[in-house]
C-alpha positions in Angstrom: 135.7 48.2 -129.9 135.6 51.7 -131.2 134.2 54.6 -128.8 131.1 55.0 -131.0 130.5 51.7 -130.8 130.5 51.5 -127.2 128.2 54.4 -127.0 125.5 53.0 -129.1 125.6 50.2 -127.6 125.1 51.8 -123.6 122.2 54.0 -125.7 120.7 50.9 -127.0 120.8 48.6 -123.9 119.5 51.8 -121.3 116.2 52.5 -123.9 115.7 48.5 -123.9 115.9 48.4 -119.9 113.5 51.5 -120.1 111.2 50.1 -122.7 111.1 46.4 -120.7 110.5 48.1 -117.1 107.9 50.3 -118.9 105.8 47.1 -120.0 106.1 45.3 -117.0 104.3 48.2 -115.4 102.2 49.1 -117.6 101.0 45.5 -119.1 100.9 43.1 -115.8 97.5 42.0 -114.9 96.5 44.3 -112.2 97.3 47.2 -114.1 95.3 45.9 -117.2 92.0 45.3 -114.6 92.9 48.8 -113.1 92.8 50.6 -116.2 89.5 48.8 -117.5 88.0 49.9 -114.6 89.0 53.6 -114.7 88.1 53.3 -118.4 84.4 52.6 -117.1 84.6 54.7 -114.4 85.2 58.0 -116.8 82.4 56.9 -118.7 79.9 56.3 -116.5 79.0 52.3 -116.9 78.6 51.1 -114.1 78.2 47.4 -115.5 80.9 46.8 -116.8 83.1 48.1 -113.5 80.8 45.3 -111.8 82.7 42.8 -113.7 86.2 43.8 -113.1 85.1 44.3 -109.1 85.2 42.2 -106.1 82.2 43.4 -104.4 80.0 46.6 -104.1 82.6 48.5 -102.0 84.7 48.5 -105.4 81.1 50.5 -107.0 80.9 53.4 -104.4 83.3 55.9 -106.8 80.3 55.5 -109.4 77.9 57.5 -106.8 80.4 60.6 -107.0 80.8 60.2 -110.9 79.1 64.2 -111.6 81.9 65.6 -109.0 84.5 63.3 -111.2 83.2 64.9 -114.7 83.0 68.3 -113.1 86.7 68.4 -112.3 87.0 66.9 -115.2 85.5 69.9 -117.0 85.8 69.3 -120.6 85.8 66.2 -123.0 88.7 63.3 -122.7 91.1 63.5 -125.7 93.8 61.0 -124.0 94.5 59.7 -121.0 97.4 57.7 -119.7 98.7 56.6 -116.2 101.5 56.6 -114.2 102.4 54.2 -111.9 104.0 55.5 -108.9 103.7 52.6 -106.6 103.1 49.1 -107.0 102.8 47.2 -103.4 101.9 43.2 -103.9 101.1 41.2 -100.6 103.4 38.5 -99.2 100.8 35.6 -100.9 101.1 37.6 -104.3 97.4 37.5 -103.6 96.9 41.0 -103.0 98.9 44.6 -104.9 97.8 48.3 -103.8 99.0 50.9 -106.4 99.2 54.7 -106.6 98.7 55.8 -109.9 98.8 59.1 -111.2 95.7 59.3 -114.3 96.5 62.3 -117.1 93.8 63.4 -119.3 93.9 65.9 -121.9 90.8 67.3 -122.4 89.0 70.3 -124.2 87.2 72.6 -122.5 83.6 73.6 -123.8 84.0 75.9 -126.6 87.5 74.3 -127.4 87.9 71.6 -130.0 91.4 70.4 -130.8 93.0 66.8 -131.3 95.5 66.6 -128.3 93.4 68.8 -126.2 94.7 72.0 -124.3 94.4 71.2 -120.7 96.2 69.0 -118.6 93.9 67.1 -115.7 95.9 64.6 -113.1 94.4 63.1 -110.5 95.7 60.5 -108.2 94.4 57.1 -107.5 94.9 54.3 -105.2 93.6 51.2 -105.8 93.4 47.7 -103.7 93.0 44.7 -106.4 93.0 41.2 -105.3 93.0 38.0 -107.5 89.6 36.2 -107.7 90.8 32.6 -109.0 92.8 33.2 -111.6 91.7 37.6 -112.4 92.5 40.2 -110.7 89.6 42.7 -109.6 89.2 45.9 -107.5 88.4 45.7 -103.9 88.8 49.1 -103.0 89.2 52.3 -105.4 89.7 56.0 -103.8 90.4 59.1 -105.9 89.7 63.1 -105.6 86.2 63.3 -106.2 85.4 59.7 -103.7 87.4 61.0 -100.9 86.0 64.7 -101.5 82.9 62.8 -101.4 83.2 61.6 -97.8 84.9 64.1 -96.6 81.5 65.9 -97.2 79.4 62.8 -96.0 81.7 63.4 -92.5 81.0 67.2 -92.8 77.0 66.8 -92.9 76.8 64.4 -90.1 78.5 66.7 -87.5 76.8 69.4 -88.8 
């Protein structure tokens, strides 16, 4: 086997390891039902997070949603996610993930098609299957924990 050969074929076998880990991570089931729900968390809709959650705990990043669009500051072009870690339970009944959302966004007075600013922010989620789907049971990000970080700050106050 020629040199060249060899090479392509190490090229060829590393993108297809990339490309397969990359869909496992980002096409299993709880990262599908995480994404819907961050999908209707950055819009707003409240009803159609209820489906993808467990219980009303899952709801309680909807009450900090103006804090989440004024970090936000701008309108979503594209967003895409990163997942950092992905910790299932011993039953397989149970995953917490870290997962790094990216949006691009315009500011006001900007209009492009990628958008000029980068946004990140980092989530971690607690999903647990329900039967045979998976749904959130706990969701914490910036603007939540900013949120009771101020709820602890009034009460001693």
């Amino acid at each position: 086997m020629k040199l060249k050969t060899l090479l392509l074929l190490a090229i060829l076998g590393a993108a297809g390891y990339y490309a397969y880990g990359f869909a496992v991570t980002q096409y299993n089931q709880p990262a599908l039902a995480y994404k819907r729900y961050a999908a209707a968390l950055m819009e707003g809709d409240r009803a159609r997070a209820k489906s993808q959650a467990v219980d009303d705990e899952a709801l309680v990043p909807f009450q900090y949603h103006a804090q989440r669009m004024s970090r936000l500051d701008g309108e979503q072009r594209f967003v895409w996610y990163t997942f950092i870690d992905q910790r299932f339970s011993e039953d397989g009944n149970s995953v917490t993930m870290v997962v790094r959302q990216t949006v691009r966004v315009d500011p006001p007075g900007s209009d492009s098609f990628f958008g000029t600013e980068i946004r990140k922010d980092r989530h971690t989620v607690t999903l647990i299957k329900d039967q045979s789907a998976w749904k959130i049971k706990r969701f914490d990000d910036s603007a939540t924990q900013l949120g009771h970080s101020e709820k602890v700050a009034g009460r001693q106050g």
